[in-house]
N, C-alpha and C positions, 0 to 999 in steps of 0.2 A: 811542435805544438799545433794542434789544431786550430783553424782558423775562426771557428765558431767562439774558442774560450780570449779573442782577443777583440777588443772595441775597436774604435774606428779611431783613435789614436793609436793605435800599435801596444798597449798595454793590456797584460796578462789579467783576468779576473784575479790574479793573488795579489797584484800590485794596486788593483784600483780598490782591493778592499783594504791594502793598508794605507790608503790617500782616506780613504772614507770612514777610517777607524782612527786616522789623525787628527780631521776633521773634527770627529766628534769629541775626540778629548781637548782638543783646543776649545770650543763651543763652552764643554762643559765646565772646564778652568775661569773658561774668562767669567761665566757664571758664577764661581762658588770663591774666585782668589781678591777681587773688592770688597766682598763681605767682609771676607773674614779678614781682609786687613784693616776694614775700617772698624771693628769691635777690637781688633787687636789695639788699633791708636784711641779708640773710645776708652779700654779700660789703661792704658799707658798717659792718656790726658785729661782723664777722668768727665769726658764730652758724654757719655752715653746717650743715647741713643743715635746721636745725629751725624757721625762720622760713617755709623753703620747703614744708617738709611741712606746716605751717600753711596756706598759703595754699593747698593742692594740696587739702585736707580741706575749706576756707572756700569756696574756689571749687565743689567738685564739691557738695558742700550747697547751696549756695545758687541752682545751676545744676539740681540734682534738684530740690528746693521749685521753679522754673519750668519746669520739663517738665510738675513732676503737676499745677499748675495749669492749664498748657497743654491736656492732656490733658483735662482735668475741663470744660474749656470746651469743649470739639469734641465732648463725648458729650451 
């Protein structure tokens, strides 16, 4: 392998694209899996709305906390 196709960690551009195609499905998970469990327990405990706006605030925090992490690592 060419030395050009590998970073300055020793890893292959195929390998840093499946770190960074993990990345993003973790990212996007952590976004989309408090929602829907708190509509899940909103309509199971019949709370609606507000278990779902919980998860909607838990999700997108916890989804920012790994962007700026993300971020802080690439600069």
């Amino acid at each position: 392998m060419a030395s050009s196709d590998n970073d300055r960690d020793g890893r292959s551009s195929a390998a840093r694209g499946y770190v960074l195609a993990s990345r993003v499905t973790s990212i996007s998970l952590q976004m989309a899996l408090p929602p829907g469990i708190g509509w899940w327990l909103d309509e199971r405990f019949s709370t609606s709305p507000w278990l779902m706006i919980v998860g909607v605030l838990l999700g997108f925090s916890v989804a920012m906390l790994e962007l700026l992490k993300f971020a802080k690592e690439k600069s």
